[in-house]
N, C-alpha and C positions, 0 to 999 in steps of 0.2 A: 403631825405627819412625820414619820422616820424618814430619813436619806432616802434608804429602797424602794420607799415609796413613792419620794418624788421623782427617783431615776425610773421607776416603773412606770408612774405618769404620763411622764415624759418622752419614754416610750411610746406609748398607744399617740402622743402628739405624734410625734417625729416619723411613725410608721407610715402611715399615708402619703407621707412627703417623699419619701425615699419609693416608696413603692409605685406612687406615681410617675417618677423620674429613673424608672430603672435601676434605681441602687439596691444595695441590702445595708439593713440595719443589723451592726453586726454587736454592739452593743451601746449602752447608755449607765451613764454614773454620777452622783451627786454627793464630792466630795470637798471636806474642808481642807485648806491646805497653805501654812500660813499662814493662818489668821482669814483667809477669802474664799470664798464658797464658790464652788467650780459646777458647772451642769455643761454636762459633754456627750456626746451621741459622734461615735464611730461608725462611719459609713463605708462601703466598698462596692466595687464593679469589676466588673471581667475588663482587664488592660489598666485597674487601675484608678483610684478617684484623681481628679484635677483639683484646684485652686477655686476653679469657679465651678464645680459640682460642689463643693464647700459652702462655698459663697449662697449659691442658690437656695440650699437648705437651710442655711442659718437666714435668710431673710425673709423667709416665708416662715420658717419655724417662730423666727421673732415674732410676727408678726401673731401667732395661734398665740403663744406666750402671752403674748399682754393682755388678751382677750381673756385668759385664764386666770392669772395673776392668781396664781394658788401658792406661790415658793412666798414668805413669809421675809425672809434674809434676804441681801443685796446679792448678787453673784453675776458670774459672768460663765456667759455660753463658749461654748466651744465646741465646733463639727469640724471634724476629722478624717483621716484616714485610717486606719487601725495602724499601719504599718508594719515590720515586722514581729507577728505576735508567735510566742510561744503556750504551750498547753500552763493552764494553772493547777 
């Protein structure tokens, strides 16, 4: 399985979660960085994501993850805000 794919994956996880809680899923990526393998899903809402709109998704989403246990490499999640983004 390529990166894009398990960021795509990962995706169709994480949509549900986000969309049941009001948020948008604004992107997701699975990259190496340092030597450690990153899976990250960028969340946002009108006003704003919090700390614990974060929280939320990463322990529910953990919890889809293990059930799936499709990622092969060790890595660490990360749910975020997009923050200030500009166009690529």
């Amino acid at each position: 399985m390529t990166d894009i794919e398990i960021a795509d994956r990962f995706a169709t996880l994480v949509k549900p979660v986000t969309d049941e809680n009001g948020f948008e899923l604004i992107r997701t990526e699975y990259v190496k960085e340092n030597g450690n393998y990153y899976l990250r899903a960028f969340i946002d809402k009108e006003g704003g994501i919090t700390i614990d709109d974060c929280v939320l998704v990463s322990r529910r989403v953990s919890k889809i993850l293990d059930k799936e246990d499709y990622i092969k490499d060790p890595y660490t999640m990360e749910i975020s805000s997009p923050g200030f983004m500009t166009e690529e």
